[in-house]
Structures are given as structure tokens and as C-alpha cells.
Backbone as XML, in Angstrom:
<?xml version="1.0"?>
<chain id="A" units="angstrom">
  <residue number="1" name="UNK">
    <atom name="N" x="-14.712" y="-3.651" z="-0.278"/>
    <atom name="CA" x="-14.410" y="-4.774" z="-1.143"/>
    <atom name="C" x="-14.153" y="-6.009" z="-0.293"/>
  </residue>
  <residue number="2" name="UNK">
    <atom name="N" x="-14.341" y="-7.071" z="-1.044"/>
    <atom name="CA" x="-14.551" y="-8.004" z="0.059"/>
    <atom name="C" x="-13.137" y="-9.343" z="-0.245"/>
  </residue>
  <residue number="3" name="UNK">
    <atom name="N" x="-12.569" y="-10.048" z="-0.095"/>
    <atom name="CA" x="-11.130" y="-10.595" z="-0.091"/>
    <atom name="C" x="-11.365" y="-10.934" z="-1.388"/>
  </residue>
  <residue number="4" name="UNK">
    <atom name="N" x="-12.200" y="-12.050" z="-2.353"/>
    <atom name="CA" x="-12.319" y="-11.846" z="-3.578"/>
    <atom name="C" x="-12.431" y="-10.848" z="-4.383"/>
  </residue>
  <residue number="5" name="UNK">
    <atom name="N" x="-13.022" y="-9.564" z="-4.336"/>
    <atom name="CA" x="-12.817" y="-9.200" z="-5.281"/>
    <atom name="C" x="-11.192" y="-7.747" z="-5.151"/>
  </residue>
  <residue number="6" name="UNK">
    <atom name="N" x="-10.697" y="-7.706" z="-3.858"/>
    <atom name="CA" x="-8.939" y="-7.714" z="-3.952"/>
    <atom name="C" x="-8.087" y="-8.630" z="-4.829"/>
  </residue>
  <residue number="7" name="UNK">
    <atom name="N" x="-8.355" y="-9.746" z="-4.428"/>
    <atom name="CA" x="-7.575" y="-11.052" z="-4.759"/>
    <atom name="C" x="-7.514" y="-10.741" z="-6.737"/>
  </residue>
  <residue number="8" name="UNK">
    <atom name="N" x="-8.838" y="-10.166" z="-6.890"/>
    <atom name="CA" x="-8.893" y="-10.451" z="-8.597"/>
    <atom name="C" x="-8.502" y="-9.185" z="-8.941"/>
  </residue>
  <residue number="9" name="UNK">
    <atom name="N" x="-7.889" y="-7.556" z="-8.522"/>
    <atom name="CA" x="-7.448" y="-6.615" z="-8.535"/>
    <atom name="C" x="-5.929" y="-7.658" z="-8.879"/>
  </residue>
  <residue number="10" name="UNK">
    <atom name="N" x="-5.420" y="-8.222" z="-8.459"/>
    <atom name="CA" x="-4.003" y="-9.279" z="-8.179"/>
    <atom name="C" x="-3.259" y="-8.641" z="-9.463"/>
  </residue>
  <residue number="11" name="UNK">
    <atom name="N" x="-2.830" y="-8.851" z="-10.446"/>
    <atom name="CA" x="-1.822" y="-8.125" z="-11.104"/>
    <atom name="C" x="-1.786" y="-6.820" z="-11.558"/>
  </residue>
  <residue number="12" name="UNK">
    <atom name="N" x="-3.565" y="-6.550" z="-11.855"/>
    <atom name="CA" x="-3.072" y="-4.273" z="-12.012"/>
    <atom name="C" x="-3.027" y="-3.898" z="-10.741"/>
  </residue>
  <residue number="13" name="UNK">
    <atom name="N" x="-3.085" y="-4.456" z="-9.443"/>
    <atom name="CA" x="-3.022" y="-3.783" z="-8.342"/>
    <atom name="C" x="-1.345" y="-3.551" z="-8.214"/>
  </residue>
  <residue number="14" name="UNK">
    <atom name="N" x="-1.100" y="-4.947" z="-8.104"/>
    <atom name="CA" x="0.614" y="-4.639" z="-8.508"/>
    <atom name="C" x="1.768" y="-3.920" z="-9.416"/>
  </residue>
  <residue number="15" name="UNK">
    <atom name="N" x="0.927" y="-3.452" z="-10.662"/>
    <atom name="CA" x="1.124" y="-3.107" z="-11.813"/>
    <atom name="C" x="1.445" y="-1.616" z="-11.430"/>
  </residue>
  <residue number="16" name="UNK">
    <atom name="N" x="0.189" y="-1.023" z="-10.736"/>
    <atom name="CA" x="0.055" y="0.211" z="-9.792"/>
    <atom name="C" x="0.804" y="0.546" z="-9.361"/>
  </residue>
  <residue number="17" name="UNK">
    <atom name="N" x="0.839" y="-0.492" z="-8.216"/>
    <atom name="CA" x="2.342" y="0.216" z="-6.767"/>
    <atom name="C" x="3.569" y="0.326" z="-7.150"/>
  </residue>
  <residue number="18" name="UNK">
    <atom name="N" x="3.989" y="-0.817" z="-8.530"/>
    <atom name="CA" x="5.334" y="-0.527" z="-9.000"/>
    <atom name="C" x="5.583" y="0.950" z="-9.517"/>
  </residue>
  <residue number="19" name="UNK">
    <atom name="N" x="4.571" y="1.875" z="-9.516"/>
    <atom name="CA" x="5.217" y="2.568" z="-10.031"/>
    <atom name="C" x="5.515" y="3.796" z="-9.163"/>
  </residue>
  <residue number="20" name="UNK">
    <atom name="N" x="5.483" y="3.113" z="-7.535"/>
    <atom name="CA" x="6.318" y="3.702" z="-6.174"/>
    <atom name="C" x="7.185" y="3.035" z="-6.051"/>
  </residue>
  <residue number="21" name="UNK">
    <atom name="N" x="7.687" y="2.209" z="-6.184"/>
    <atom name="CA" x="8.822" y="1.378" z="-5.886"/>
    <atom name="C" x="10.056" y="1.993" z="-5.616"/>
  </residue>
  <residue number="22" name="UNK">
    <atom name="N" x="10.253" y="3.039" z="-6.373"/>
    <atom name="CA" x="11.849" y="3.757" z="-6.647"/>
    <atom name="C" x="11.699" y="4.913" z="-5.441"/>
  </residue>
  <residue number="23" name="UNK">
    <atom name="N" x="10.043" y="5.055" z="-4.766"/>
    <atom name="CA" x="9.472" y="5.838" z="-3.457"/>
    <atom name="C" x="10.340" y="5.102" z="-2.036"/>
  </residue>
  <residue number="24" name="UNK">
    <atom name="N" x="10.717" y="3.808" z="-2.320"/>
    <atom name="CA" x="11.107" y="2.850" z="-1.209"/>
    <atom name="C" x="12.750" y="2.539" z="-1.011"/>
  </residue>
  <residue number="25" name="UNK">
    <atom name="N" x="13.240" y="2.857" z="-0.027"/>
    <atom name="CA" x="14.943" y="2.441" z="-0.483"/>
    <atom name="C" x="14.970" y="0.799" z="-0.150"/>
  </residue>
  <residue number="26" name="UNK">
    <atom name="N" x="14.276" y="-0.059" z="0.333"/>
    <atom name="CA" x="14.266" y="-1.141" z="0.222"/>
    <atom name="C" x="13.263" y="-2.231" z="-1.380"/>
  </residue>
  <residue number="27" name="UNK">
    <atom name="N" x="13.138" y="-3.455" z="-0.897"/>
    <atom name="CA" x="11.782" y="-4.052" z="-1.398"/>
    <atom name="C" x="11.152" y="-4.139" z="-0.165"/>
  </residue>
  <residue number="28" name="UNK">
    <atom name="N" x="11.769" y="-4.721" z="0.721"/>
    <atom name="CA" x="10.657" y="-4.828" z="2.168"/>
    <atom name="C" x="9.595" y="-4.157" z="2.020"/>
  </residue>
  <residue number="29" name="UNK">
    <atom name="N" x="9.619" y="-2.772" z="2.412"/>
    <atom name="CA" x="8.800" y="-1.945" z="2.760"/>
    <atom name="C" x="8.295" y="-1.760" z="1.509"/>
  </residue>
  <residue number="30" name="UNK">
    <atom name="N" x="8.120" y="-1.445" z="0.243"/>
    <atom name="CA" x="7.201" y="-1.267" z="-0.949"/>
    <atom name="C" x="6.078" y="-2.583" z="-1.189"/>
  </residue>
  <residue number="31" name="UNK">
    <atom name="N" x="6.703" y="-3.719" z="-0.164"/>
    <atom name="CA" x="5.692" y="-4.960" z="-0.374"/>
    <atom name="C" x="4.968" y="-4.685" z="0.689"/>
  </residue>
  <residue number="32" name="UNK">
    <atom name="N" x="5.415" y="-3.996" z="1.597"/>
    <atom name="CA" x="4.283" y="-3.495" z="3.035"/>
    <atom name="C" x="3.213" y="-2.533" z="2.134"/>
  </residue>
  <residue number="33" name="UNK">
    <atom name="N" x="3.585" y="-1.677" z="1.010"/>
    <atom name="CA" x="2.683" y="-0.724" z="0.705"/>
    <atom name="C" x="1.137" y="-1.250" z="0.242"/>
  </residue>
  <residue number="34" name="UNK">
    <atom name="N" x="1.778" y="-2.435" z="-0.617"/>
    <atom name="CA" x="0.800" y="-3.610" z="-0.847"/>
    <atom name="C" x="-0.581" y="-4.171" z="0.110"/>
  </residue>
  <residue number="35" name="UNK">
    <atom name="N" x="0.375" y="-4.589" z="1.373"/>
    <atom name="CA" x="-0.281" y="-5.264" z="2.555"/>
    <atom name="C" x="-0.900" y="-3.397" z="2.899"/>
  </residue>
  <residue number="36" name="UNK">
    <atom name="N" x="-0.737" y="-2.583" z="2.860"/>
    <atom name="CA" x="-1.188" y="-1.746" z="3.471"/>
    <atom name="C" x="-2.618" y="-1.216" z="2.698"/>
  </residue>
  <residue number="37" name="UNK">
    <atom name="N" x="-2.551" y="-1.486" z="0.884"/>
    <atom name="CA" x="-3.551" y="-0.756" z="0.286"/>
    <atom name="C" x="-4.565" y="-2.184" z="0.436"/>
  </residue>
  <residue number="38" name="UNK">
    <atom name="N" x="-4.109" y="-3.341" z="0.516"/>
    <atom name="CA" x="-5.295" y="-4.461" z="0.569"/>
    <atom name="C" x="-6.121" y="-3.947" z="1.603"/>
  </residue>
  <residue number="39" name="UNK">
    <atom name="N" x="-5.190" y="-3.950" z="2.808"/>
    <atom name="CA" x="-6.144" y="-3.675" z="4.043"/>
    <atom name="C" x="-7.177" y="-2.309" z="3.911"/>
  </residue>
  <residue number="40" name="UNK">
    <atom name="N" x="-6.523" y="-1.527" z="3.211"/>
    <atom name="CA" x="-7.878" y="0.016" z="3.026"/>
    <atom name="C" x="-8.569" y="-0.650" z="2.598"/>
  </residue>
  <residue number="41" name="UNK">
    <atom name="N" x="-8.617" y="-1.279" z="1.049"/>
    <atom name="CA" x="-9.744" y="-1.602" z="-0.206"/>
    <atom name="C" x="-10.600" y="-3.263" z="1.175"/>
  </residue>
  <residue number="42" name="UNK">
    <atom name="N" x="-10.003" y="-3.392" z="1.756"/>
    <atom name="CA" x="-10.791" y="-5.102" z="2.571"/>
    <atom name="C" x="-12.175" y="-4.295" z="3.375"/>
  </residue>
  <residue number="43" name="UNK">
    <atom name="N" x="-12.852" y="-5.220" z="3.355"/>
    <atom name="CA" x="-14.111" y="-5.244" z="3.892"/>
    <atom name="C" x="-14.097" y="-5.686" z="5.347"/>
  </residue>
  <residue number="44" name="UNK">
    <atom name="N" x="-12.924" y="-5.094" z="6.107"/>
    <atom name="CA" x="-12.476" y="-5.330" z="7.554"/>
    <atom name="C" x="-13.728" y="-4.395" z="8.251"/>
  </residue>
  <residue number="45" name="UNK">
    <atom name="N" x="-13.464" y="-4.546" z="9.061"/>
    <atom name="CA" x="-14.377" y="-3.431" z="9.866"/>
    <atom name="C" x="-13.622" y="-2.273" z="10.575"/>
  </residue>
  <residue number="46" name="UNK">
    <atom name="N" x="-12.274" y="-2.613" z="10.889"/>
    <atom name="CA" x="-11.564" y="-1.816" z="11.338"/>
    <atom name="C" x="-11.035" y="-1.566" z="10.524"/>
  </residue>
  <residue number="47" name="UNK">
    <atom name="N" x="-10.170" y="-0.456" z="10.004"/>
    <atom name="CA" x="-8.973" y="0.038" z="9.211"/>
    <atom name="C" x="-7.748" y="0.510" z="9.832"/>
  </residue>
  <residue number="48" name="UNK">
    <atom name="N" x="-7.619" y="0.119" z="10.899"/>
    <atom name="CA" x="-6.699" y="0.141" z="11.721"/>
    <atom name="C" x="-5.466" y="-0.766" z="11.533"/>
  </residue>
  <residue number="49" name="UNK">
    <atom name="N" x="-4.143" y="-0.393" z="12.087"/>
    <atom name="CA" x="-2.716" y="-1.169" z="11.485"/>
    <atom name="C" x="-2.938" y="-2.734" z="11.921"/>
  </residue>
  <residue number="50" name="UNK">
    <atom name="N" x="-3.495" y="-2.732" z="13.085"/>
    <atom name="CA" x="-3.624" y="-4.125" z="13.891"/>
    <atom name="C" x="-4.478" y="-5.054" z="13.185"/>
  </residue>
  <residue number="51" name="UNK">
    <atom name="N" x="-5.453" y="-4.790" z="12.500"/>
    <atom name="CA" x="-6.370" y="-5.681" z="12.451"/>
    <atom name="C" x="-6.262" y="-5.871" z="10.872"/>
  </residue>
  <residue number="52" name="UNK">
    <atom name="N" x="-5.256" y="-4.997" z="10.039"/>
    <atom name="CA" x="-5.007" y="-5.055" z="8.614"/>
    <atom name="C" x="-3.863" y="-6.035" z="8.658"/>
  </residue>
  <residue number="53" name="UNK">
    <atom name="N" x="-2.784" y="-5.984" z="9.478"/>
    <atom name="CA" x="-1.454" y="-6.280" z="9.214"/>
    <atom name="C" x="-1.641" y="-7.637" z="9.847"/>
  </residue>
  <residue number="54" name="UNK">
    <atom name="N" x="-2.981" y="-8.372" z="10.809"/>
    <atom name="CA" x="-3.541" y="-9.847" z="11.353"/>
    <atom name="C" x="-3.805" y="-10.432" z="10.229"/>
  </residue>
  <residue number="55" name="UNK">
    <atom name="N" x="-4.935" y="-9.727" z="9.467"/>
    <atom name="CA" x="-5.546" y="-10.167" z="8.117"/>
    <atom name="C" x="-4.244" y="-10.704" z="7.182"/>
  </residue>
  <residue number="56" name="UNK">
    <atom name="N" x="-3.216" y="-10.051" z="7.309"/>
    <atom name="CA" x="-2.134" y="-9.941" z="5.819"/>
    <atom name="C" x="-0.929" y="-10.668" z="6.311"/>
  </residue>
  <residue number="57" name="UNK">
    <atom name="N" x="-1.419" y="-11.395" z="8.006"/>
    <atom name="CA" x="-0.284" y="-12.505" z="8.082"/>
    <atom name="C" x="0.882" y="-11.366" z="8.355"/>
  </residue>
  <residue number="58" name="UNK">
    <atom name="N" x="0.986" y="-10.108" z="8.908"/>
    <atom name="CA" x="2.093" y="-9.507" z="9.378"/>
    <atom name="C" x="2.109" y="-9.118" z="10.233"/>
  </residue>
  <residue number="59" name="UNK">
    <atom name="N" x="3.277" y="-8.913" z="11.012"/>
    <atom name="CA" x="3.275" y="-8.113" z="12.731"/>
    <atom name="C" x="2.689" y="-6.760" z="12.528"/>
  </residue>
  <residue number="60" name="UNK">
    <atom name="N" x="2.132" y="-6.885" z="13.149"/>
    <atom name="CA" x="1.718" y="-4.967" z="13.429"/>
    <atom name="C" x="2.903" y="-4.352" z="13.058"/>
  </residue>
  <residue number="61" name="UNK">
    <atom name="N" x="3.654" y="-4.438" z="14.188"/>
    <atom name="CA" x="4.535" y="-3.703" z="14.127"/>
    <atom name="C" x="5.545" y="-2.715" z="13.168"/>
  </residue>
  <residue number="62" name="UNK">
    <atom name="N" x="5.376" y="-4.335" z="12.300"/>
    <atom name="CA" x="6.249" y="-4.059" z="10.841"/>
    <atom name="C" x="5.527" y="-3.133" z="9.803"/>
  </residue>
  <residue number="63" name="UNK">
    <atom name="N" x="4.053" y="-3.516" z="10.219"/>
    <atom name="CA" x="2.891" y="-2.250" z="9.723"/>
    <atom name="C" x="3.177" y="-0.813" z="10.173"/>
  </residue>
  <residue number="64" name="UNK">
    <atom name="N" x="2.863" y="-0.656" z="11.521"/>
    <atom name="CA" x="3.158" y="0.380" z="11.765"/>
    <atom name="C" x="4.479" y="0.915" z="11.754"/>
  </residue>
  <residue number="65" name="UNK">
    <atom name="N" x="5.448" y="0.660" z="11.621"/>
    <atom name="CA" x="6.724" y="1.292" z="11.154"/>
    <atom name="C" x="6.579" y="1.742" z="9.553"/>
  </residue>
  <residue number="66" name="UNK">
    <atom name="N" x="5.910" y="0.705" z="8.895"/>
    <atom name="CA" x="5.433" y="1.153" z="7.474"/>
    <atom name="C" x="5.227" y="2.779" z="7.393"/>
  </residue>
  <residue number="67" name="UNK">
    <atom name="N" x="3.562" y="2.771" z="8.302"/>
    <atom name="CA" x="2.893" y="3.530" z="8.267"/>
    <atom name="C" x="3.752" y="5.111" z="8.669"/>
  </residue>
  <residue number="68" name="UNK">
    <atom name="N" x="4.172" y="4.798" z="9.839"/>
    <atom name="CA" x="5.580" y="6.108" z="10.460"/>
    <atom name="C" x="6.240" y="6.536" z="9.577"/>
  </residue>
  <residue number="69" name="UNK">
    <atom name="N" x="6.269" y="5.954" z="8.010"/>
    <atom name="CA" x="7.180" y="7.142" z="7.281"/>
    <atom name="C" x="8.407" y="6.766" z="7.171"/>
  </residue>
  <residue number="70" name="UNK">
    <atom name="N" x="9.583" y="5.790" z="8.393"/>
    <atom name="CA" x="10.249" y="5.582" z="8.551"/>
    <atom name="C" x="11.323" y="4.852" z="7.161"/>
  </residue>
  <residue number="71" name="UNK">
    <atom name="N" x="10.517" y="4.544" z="6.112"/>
    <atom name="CA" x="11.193" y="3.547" z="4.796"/>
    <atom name="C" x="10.310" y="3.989" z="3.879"/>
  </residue>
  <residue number="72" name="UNK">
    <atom name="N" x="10.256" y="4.910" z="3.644"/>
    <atom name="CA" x="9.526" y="5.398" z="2.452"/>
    <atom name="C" x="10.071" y="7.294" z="2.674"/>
  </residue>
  <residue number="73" name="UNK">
    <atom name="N" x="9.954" y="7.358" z="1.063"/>
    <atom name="CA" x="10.490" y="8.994" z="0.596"/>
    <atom name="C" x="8.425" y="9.583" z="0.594"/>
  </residue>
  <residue number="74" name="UNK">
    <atom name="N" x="8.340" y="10.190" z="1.729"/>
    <atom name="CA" x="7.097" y="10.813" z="2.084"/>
    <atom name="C" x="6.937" y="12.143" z="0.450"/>
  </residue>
  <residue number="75" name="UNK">
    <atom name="N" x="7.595" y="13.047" z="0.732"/>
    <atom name="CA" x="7.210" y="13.977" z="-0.090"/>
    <atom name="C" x="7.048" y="13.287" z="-2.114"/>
  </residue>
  <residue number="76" name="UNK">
    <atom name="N" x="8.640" y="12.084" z="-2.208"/>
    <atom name="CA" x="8.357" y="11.685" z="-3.506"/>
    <atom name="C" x="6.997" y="10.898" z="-3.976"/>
  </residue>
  <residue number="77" name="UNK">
    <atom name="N" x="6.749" y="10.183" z="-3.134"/>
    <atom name="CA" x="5.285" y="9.371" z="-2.991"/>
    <atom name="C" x="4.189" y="10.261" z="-3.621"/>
  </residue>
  <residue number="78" name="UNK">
    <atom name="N" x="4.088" y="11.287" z="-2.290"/>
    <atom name="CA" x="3.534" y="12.007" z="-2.693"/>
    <atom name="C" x="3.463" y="13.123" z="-4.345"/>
  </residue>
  <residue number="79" name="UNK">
    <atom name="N" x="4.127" y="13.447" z="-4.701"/>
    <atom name="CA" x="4.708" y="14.235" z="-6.077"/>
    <atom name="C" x="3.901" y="13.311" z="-7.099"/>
  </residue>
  <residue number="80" name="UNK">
    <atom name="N" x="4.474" y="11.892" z="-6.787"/>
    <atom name="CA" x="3.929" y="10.705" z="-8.091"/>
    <atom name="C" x="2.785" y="10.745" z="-8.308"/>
  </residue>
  <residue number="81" name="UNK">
    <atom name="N" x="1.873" y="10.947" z="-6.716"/>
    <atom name="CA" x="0.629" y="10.537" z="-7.225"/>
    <atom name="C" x="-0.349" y="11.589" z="-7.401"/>
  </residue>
  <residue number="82" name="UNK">
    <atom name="N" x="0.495" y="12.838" z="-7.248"/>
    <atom name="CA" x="-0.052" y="14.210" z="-8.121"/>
    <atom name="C" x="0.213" y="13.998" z="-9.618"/>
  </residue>
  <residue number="83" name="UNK">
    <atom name="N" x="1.290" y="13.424" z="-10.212"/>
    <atom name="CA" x="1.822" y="13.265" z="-11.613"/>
    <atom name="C" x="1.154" y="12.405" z="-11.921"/>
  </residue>
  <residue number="84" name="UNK">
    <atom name="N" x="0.529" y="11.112" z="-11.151"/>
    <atom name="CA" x="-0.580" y="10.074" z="-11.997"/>
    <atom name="C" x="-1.988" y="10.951" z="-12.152"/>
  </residue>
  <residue number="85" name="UNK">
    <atom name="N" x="-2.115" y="11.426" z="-11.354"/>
    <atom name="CA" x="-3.230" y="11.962" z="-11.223"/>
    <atom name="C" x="-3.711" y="12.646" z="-12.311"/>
  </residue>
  <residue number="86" name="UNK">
    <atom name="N" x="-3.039" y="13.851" z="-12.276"/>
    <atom name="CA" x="-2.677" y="14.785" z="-13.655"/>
    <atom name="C" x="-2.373" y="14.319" z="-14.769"/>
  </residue>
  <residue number="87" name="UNK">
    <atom name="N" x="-2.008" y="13.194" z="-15.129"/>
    <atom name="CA" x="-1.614" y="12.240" z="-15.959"/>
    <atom name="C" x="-2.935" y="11.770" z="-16.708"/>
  </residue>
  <residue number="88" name="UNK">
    <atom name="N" x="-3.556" y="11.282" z="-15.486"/>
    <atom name="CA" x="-5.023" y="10.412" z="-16.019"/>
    <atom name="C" x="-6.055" y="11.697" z="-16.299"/>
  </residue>
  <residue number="89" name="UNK">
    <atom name="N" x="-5.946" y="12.982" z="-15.807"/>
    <atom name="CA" x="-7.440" y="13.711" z="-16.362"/>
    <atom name="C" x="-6.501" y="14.598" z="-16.754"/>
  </residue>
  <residue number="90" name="UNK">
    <atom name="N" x="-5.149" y="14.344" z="-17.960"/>
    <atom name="CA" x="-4.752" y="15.531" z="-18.455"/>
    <atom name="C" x="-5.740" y="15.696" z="-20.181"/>
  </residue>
</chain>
């Protein structure tokens, strides 16, 4: 996908992730989840933390701590998006 057609994803994309939010003990990091799914869906060439978190105007760093697990409930994340899942082809 290419930055327009992310940009026009803009409120069900958000609509989406809120419903990890309660996955995050901060907001910080649930707005990284954001910067993190743009960069998959972008038409980067790399998909790598560095060259997603340049694109999205953030330190790497703060990416890759994202990514480490470190501010996010790993297993609840996970659970939800077995329950959306199952949800949508129940």
C-alpha cells in the first residue's frame, strides 16, 4: 500500500487498534502499535524497525522497544485477535 491509500484507512484503522488499547498499560506505546501497523501495510521496501519508525517521524529505538514486548500484554494481544478473528467467520 502506498502512503495514500494508509492515510485513507485513517479512522477504521484507528477504530481497529482501539480495540488493543486495554493490551497496553500506557497510551504511548498503543500509539507505537499504530506507527508500527502503518509501516507493515507502507510500500517501504524494507520492513524493518529503522526504516518504518524514519518514515513515522520516530526514533528507532522507541520502535524497537515497542517491538521487544517490553509495554504491551504479549499473550492478551494475542487472545483478542483470536476472539476478532472467530468473531468475524463465526
Amino acid at each position: 500500500m502506498d502512503v495514500q491509500q494508509i492515510k485513507g484507512l485513517g479512522r477504521e484503522l484507528k477504530k481497529f487498534l482501539r480495540k488493543f488499547a486495554d493490551c497496553f498499560a500506557r497510551s504511548e506505546p498503543w500509539k507505537h502499535l499504530g506507527t508500527y501497523v502503518q509501516g507493515q501495510l507502507s510500500d517501504l521496501p524494507r520492513k524493518s524497525i529503522e526504516p518504518m519508525a524514519l518514515a513515522a517521524g520516530v526514533t528507532p529505538r522507541t520502535l524497537q522497544n515497542f517491538v521487544a514486548g517490553l509495554l504491551w500484554d504479549g499473550p492478551r494481544l494475542r487472545d483478542r485477535v483470536q476472539w476478532l478473528v472467530a468473531e468475524e467467520h463465526a
